[in-house]
KOLTISE-891129 format. One line per field, with one value per residue (C-alpha): z, y, x; residue in one letter; residue number from 1. Coordinates in pm, 1 decimal, always signed. Last residue first. Layout:
# residues N
zz = c(Z|...)
yy = c(Y|...)
xx = c(X|...)
code = c(A|...)
pos = c(NUM|...)
# end
This chain:
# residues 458
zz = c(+9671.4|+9735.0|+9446.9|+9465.4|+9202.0|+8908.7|+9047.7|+8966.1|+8649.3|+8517.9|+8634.0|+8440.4|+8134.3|+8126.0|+8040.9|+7804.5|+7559.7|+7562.2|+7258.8|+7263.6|+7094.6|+7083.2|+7292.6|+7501.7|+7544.5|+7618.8|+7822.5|+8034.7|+8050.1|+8158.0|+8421.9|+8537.6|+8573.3|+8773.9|+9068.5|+9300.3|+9088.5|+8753.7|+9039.3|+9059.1|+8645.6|+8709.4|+8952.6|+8814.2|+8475.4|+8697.0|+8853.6|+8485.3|+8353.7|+8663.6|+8594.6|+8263.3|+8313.9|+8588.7|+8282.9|+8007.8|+8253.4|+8325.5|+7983.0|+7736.1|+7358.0|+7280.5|+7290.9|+6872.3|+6967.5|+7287.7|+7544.9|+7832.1|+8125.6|+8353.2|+8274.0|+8244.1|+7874.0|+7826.4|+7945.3|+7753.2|+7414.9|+7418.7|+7508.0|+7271.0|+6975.5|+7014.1|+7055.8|+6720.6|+6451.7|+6325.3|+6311.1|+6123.0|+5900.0|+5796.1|+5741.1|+5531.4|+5339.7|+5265.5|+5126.2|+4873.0|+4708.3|+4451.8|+4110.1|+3999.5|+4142.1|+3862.6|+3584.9|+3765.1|+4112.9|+4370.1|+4709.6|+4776.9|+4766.9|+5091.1|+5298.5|+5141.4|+5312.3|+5637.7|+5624.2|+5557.1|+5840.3|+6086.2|+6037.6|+6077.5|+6369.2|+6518.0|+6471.6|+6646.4|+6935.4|+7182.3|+7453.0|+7515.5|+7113.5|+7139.3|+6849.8|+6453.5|+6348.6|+5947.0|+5776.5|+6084.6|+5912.5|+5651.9|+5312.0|+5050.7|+4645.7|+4333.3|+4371.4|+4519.2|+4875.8|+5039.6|+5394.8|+5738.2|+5722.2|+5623.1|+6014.4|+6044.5|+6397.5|+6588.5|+6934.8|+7031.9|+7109.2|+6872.8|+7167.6|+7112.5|+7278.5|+7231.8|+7475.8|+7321.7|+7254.2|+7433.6|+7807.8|+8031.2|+8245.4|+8667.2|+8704.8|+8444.1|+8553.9|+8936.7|+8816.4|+8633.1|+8968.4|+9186.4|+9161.1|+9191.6|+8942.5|+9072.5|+8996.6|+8702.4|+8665.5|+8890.0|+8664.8|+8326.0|+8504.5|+8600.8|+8240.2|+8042.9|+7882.5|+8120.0|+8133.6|+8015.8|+8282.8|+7963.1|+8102.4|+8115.2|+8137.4|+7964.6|+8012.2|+7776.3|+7810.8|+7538.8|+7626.9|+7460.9|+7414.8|+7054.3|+6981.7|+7233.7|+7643.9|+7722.4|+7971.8|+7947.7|+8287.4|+8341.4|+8509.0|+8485.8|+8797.8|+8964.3|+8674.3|+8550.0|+8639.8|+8439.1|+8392.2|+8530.5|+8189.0|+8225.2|+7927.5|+7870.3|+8268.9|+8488.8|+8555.4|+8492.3|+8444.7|+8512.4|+8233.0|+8246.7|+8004.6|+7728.8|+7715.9|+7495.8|+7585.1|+7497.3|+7612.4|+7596.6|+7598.9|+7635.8|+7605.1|+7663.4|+7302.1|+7226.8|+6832.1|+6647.6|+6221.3|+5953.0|+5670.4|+5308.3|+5054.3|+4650.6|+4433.6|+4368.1|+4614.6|+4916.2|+4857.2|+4864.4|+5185.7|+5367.1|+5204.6|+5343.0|+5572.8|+5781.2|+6139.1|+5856.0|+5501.7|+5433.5|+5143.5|+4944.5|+4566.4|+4333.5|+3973.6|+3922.0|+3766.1|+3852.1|+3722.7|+3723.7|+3893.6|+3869.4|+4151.6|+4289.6|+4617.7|+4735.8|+4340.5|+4287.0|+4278.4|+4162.0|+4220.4|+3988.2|+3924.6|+4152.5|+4083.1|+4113.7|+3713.8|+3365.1|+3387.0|+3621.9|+3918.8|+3991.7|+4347.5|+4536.1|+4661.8|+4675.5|+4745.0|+4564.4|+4705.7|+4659.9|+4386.5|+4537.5|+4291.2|+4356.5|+4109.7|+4188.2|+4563.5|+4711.7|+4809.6|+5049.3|+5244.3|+5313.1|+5378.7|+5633.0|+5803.2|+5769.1|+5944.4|+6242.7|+6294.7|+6249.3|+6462.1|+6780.4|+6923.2|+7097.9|+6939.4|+7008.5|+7164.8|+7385.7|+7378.3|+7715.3|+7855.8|+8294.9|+8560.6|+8553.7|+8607.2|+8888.7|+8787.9|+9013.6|+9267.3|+9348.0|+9071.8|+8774.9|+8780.1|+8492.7|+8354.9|+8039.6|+8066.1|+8172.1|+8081.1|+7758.5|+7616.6|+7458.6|+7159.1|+7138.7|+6795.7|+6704.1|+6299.8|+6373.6|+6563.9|+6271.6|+6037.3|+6234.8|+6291.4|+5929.6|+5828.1|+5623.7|+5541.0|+5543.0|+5808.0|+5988.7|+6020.3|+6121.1|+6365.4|+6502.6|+6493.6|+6696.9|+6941.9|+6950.9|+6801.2|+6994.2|+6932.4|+7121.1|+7001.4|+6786.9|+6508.5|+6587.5|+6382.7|+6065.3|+5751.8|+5851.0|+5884.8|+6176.5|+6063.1|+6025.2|+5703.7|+5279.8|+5391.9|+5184.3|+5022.1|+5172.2|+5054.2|+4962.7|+4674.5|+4680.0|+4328.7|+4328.5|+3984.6|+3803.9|+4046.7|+4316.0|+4467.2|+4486.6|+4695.2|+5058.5|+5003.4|+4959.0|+5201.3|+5475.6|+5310.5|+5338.7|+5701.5|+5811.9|+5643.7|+5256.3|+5222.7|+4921.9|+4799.6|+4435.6|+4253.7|+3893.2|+3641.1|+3402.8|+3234.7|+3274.8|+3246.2|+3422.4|+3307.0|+3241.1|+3349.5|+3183.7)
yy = c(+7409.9|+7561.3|+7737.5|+8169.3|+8200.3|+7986.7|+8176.1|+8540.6|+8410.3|+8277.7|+8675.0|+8801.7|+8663.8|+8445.2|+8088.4|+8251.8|+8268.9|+7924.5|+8023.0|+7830.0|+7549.6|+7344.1|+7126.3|+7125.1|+7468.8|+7422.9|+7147.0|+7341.8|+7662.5|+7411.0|+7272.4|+7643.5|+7723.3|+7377.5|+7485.5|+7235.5|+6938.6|+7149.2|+7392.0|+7112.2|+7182.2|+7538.6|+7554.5|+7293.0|+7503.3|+7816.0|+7572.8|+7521.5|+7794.6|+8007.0|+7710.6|+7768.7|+8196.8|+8128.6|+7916.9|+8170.6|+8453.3|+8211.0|+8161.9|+7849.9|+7747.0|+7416.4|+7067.4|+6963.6|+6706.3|+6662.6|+6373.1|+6320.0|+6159.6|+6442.0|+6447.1|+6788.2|+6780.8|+6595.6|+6866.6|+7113.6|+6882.9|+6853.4|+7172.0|+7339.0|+7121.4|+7163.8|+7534.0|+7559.3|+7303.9|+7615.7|+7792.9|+7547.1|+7475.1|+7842.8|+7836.4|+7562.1|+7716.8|+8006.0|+7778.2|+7630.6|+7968.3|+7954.2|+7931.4|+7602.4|+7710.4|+7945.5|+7883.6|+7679.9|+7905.9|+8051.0|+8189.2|+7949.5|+7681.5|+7828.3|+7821.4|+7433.6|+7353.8|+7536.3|+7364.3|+7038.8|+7055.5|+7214.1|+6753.5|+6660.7|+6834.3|+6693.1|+6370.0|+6411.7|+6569.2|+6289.6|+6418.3|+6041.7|+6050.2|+6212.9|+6445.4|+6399.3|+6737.7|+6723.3|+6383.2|+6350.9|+6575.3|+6748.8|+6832.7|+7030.1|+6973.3|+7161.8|+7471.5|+7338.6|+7467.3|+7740.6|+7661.1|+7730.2|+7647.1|+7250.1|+7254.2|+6938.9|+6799.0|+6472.7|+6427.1|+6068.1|+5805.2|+5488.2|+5281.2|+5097.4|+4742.8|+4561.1|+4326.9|+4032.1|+4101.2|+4011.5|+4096.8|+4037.4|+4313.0|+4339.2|+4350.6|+4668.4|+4892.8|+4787.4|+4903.0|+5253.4|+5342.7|+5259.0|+5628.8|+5667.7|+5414.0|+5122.3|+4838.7|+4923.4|+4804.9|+4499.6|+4431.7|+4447.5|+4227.7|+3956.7|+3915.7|+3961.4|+4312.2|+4467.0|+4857.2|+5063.3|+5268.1|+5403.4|+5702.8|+5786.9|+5457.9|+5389.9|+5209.7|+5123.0|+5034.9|+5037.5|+4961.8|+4737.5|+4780.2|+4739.2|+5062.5|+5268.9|+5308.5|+5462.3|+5378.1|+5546.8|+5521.3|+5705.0|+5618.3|+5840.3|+6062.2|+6202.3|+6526.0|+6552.8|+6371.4|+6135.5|+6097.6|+5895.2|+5955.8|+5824.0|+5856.0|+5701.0|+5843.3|+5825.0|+5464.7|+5190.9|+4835.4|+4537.8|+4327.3|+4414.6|+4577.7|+4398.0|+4488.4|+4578.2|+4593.2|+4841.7|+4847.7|+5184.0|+5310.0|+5673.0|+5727.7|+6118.6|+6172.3|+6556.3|+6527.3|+6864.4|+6840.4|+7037.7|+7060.1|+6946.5|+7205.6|+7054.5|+6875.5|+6567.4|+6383.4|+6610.2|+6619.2|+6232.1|+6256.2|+6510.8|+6341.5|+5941.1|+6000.7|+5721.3|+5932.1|+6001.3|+5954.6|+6235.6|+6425.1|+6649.5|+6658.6|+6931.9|+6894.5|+6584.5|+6262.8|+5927.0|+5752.0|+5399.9|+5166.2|+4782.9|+4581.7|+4429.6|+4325.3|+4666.0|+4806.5|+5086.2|+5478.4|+5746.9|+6112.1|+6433.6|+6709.7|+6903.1|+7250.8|+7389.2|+7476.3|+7309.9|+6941.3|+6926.5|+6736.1|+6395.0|+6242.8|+5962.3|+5620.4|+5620.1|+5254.7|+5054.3|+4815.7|+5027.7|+5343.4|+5542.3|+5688.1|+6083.4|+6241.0|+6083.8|+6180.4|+5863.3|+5753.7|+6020.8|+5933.0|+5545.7|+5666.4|+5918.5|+5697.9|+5367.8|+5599.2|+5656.6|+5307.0|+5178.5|+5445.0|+5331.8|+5479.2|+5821.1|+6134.1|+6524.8|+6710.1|+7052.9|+7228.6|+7167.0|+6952.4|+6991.9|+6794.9|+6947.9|+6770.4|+6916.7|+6698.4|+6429.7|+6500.9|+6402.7|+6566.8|+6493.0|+6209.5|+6349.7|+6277.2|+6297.3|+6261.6|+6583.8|+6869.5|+6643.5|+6589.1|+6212.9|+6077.0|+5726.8|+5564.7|+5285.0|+5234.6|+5437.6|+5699.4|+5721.3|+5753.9|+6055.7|+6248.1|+6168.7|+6376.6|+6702.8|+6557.9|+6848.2|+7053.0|+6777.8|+6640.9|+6987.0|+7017.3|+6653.0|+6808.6|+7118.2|+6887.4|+6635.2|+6345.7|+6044.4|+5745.4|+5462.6|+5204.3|+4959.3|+5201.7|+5195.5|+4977.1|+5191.7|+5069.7|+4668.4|+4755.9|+4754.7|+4717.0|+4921.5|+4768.4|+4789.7|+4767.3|+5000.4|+4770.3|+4865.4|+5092.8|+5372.1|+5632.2|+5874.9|+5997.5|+6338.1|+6407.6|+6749.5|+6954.9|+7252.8|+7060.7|+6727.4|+6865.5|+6977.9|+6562.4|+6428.1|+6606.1|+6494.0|+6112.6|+6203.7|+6309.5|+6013.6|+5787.9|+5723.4|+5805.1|+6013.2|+6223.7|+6305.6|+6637.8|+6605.9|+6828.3|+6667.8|+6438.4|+6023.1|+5968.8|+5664.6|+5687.4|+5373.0|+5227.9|+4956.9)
xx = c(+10008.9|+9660.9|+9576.1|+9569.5|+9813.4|+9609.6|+9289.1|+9466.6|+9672.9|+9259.1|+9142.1|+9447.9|+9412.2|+9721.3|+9629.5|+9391.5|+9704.2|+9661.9|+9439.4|+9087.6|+8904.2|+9221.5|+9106.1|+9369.7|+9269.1|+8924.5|+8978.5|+9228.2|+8964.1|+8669.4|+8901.8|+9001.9|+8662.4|+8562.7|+8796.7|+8945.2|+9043.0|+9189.5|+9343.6|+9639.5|+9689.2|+9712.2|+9942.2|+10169.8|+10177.4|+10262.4|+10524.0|+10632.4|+10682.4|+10810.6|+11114.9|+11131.6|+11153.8|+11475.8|+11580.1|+11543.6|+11706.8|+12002.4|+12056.8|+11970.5|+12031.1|+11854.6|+11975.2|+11987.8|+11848.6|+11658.7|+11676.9|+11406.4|+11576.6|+11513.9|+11128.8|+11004.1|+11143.1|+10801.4|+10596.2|+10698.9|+10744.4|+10362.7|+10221.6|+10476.4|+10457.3|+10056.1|+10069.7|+10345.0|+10191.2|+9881.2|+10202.8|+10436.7|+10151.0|+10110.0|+10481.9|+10492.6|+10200.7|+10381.9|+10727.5|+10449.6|+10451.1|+10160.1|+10255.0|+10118.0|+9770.7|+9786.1|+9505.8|+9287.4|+9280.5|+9475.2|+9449.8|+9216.2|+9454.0|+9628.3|+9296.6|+9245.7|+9611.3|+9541.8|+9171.2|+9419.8|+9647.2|+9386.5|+9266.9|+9561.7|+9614.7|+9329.0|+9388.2|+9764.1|+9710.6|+9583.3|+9884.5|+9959.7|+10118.0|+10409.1|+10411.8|+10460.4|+10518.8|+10624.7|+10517.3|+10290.3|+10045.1|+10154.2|+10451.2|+10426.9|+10570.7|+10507.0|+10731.3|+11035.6|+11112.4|+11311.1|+11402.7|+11310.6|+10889.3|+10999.7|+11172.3|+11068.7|+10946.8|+11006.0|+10809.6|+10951.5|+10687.1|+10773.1|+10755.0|+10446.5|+10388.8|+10018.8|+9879.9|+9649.8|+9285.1|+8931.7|+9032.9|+8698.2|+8655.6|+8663.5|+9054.8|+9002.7|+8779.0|+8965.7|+9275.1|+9194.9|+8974.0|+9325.0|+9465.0|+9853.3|+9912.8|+10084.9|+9777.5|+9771.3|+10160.6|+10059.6|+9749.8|+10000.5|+10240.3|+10012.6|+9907.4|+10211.6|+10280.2|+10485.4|+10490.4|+10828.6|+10989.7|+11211.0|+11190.1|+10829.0|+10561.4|+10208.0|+9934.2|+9640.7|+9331.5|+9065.8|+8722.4|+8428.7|+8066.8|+8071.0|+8224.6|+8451.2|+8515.7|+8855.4|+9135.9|+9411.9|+9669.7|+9982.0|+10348.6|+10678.3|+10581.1|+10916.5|+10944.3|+10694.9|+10294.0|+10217.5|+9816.0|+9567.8|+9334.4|+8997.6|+8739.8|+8391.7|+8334.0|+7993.3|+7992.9|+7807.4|+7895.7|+7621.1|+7751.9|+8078.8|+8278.5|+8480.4|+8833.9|+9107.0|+9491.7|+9794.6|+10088.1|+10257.6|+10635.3|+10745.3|+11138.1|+11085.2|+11244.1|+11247.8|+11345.9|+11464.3|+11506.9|+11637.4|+11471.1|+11620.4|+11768.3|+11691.9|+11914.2|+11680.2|+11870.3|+11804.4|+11449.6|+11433.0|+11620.6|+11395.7|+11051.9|+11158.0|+10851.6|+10816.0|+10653.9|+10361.9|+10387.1|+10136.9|+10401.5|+10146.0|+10303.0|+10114.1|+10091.7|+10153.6|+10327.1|+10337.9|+10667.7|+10702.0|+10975.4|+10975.6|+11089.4|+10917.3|+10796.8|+10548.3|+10468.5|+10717.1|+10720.5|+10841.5|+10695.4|+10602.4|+10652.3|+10871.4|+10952.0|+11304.9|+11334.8|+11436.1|+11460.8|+11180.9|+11246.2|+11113.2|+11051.8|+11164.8|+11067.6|+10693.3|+10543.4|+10273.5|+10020.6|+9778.4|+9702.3|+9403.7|+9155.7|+8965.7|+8749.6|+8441.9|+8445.2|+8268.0|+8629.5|+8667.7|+8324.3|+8441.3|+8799.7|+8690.4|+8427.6|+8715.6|+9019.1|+8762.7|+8650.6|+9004.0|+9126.0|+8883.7|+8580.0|+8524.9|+8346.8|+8386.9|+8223.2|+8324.3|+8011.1|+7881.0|+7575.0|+7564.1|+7716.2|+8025.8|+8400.2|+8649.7|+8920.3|+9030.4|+9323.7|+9689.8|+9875.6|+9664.8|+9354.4|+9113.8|+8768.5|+8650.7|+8279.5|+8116.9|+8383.3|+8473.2|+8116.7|+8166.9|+7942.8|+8040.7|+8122.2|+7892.1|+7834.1|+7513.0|+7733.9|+7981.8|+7761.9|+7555.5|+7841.2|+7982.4|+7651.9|+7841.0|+8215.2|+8458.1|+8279.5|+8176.3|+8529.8|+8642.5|+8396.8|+8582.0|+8937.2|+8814.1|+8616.3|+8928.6|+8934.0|+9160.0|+9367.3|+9393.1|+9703.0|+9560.6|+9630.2|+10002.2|+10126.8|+9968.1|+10100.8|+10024.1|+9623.3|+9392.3|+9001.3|+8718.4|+8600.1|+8655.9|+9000.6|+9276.7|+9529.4|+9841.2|+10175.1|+9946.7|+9957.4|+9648.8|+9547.4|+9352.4|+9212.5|+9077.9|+9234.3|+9119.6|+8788.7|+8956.7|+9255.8|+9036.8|+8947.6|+9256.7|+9435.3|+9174.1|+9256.5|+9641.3|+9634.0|+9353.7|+9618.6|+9599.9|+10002.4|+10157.2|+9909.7|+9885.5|+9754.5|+9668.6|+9580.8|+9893.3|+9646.1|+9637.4|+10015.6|+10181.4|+10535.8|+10730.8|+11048.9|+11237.0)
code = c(X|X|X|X|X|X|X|X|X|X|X|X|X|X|X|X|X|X|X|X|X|X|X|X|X|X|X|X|X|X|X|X|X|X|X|X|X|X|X|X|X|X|X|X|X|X|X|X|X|X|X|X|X|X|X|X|X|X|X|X|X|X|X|X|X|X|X|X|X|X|X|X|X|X|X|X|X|X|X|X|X|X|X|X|X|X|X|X|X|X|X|X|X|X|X|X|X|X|X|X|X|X|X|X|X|X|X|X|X|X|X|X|X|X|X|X|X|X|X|X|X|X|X|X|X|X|X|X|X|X|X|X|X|X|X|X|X|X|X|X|X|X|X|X|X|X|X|X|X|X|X|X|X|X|X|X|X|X|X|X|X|X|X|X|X|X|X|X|X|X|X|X|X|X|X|X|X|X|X|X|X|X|X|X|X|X|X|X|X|X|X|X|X|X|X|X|X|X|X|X|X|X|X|X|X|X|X|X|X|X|X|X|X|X|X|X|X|X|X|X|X|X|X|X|X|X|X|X|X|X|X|X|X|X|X|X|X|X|X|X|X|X|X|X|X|X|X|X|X|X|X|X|X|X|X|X|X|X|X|X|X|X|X|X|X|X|X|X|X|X|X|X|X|X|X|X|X|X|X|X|X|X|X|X|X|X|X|X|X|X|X|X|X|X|X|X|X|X|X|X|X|X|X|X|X|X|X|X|X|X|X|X|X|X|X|X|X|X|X|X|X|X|X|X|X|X|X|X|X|X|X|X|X|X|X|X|X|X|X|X|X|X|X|X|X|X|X|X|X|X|X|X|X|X|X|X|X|X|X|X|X|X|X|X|X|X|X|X|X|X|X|X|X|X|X|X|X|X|X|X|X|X|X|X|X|X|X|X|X|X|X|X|X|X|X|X|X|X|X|X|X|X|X|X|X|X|X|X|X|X|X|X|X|X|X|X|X|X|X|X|X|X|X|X|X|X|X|X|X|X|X|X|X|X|X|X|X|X|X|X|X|X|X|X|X|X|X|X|X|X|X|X|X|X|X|X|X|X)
pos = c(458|457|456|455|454|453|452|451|450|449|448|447|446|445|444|443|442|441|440|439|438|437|436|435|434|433|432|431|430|429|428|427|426|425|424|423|422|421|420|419|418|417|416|415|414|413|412|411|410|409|408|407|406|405|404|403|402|401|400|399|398|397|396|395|394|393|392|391|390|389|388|387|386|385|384|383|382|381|380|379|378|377|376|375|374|373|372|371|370|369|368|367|366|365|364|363|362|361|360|359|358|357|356|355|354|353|352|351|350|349|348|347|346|345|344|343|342|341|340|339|338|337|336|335|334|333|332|331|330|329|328|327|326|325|324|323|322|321|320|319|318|317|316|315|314|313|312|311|310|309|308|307|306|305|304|303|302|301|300|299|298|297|296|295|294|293|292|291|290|289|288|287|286|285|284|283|282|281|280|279|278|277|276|275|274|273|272|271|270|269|268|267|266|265|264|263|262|261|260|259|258|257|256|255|254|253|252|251|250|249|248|247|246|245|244|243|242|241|240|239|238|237|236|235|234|233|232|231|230|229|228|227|226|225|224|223|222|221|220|219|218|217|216|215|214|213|212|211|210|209|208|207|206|205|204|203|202|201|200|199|198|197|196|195|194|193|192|191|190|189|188|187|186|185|184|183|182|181|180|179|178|177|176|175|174|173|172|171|170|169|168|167|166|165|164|163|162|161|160|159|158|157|156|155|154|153|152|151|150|149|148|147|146|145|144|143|142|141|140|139|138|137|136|135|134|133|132|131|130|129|128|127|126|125|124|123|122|121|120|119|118|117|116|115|114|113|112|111|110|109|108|107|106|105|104|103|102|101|100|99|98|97|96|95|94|93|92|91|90|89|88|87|86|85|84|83|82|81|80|79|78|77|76|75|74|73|72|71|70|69|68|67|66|65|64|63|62|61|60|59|58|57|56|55|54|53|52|51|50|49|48|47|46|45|44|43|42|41|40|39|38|37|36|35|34|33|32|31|30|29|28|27|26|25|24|23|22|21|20|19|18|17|16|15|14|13|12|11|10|9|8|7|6|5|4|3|2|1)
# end
């Protein structure tokens, strides 16, 4: 018989406890009375990999907007998550980049572009740590959404079901406001569908990416000037990259990575003689001179999938963020950081209400704030990817001869720029910026950067 779990209709509830639905959480507890975050784990009390994220042993990423967000959310997690030994990184210093035959033109000198490196447990255990200190937030585990409820007399959503992971018992949790945070699992289009309402549509650019992933332990005597290498892929004839990134307790995280389905080994022997490949040998020998202190991870779940949630009309009551609506290929180290714009875009919308009529707000407006703050990194992402010949898209997109005479100028100017990355320390600082998501790619074209893009040696 099912029951209905009713502790006071204030409520908003968050459907995933991810780094999307803990940021959620958070921007949520200062508009309602209670937050309650639905998760199908129990949450670790320590920075550990858990069976709802696979991919957390993957490397993940903050970028310097993502990690100003963190401050601004969370006031001192800079300092926690140094102490509990995440690496400070400054990008145009120690991020350094092998792209189309060359090194990037790195600085010597501090910037502004920091952000932190260490790995996802680490990161997912700083949020969680700080998010559950917020009195008026609780986190259901163990318990799975499976649909949600529709008022009997309106398009609003109230509330969601859901069911303890093995049984079979279904409760209703009810709620003011439904944020979907699923992730790449998000059930959200079909569950929408059932209760009556219009689901999104959906495009997928697969590039049939595959990673293995392996840690290290650095040498005794190591030193180097890096605590991130990317050899990169290089569309369309390069398939292969290289990641190797120094995090907590003096260890690395290497991962490789092939296009096309040219998928990397993950025995012993194979993983060196895929290293070994890469068109720079400095991710090899890091590696052949460390101790490996994990297995070798596989990841193939890769394909950029995005929901067109800012197209249709949708139920009062219910949004959707994070990788729940653009989950991107994950070499391009978006994903963090979007999820953290996600929820200053979702605490900008709240603000336009208050107590008495947050129910009214449009929740179609703050699909289509997402979809915009989504739009550079979908772009930079899926732009690259459909370099690769094998790369699939669905639904394959309308073309001319004028769009594709403009695609091809795309990417050679693209090619341009990324070559002058080596050669001229501006345009480096520019592509970091950028990537960063400090700055509009619209500074791609200022004519002084089109004028040093143009005048690179091909």
């Amino acid at each position: 018989m099912n029951s209905t779990r009713r502790l006071g209709q204030d409520r908003a509830v968050v459907i995933g406890g991810s780094i999307a639905g803990m940021l959620a959480a958070r921007v949520l507890a200062d508009y309602y009375a209670s937050v309650t975050v639905v998760d199908t784990d129990t949450l670790p009390n320590q920075p550990q990999p858990r069976k709802g994220v696979p991919q957390s042993v993957q490397p993940h990423v903050l970028f310097a907007k993502g990690y100003r967000i963190l401050e601004e959310l969370f006031p001192g997690i800079d300092a926690e998550l140094s102490s509990a030994g995440a690496l400070s990184i400054d990008w145009l210093r120690e991020f350094h980049l092998f792209v189309y035959g060359g090194w990037s033109a790195n600085t010597t000198s501090a910037s502004e572009i920091i952000s932190c490196t260490c790995s996802r447990p680490l990161l997912e255990w700083a949020i969680r740590r700080r998010v559950l200190e917020i009195p008026n937030i609780e986190i259901i585990a163990k318990h799975r959404a499976t649909g949600l409820l529709r008022a009997s007399d309106g398009d609003r959503v109230t509330g969601i079901r859901l069911r303890p992971v093995g049984e079979g018992t279904e409760s209703e949790l009810v709620g003011r406001l439904i944020v979907d945070a699923s992730g790449r699992r998000s059930q959200a289009p079909q569950w929408l569908e059932s209760a009556g309402f219009t689901p999104p549509a959906e495009t997928v650019v697969n590039p049939f990416l595959g990673y293995a992933t392996r840690r290290y332990r650095a040498p005794a005597a190591f030193d180097a000037d890096w605590k991130i290498m990317l050899i990169s892929q290089s569309p369309p004839d390069n398939t292969r990259l290289g990641y190797l990134a120094r995090i907590e307790a003096g260890e690395w995280i290497a991962t490789l990575g092939g296009y096309s389905k040219d998928f990397p080994p993950l025995d012993d022997e194979g993983f060196l003689a895929f290293a070994r490949s890469l068109p720079s040998q400095r991710f090899y020998e890091a590696i052949a001179s460390a101790e490996p202190v994990s297995p070798t991870y596989a990841h193939r779940a890769t394909a950029n999938r995005l929901y067109h949630y800012e197209k249709i009309q949708l139920p009062q009551g219910f949004v959707a963020i994070g990788d729940a609506v653009c989950a991107l290929c994950p070499i391009y180290g978006q994903g963090m950081t979007m999820s953290a714009m996600g929820a200053i875009a979702l605490r900008d919308w709240l603000r336009q209400g208050n107590s008495s009529h947050l129910d009214n707000l449009d929740t179609s407006d703050f699909q289509k704030r997402l979809a915009k703050n989504n739009s550079l990194a979908w772009t930079i992402a899926t732009t690259q990817d459909l370099g690769f010949p094998k790369t699939e898209q669905h639904p394959t997109s309308n073309s001319n001869r004028s769009s594709d005479k403009l695609g091809k100028f795309m990417r050679w100017y693209n090619r341009q720029l990324m070559k002058g990355t080596s050669s001229r320390p501006e345009l480096h600082a520019l592509m970091l910026e950028v990537g960063q998501m400090l700055k509009s790619p619209l500074a791609f074209y200022h004519p002084t950067t089109i004028w040093r893009v143009l005048t690179v040696n091909s």
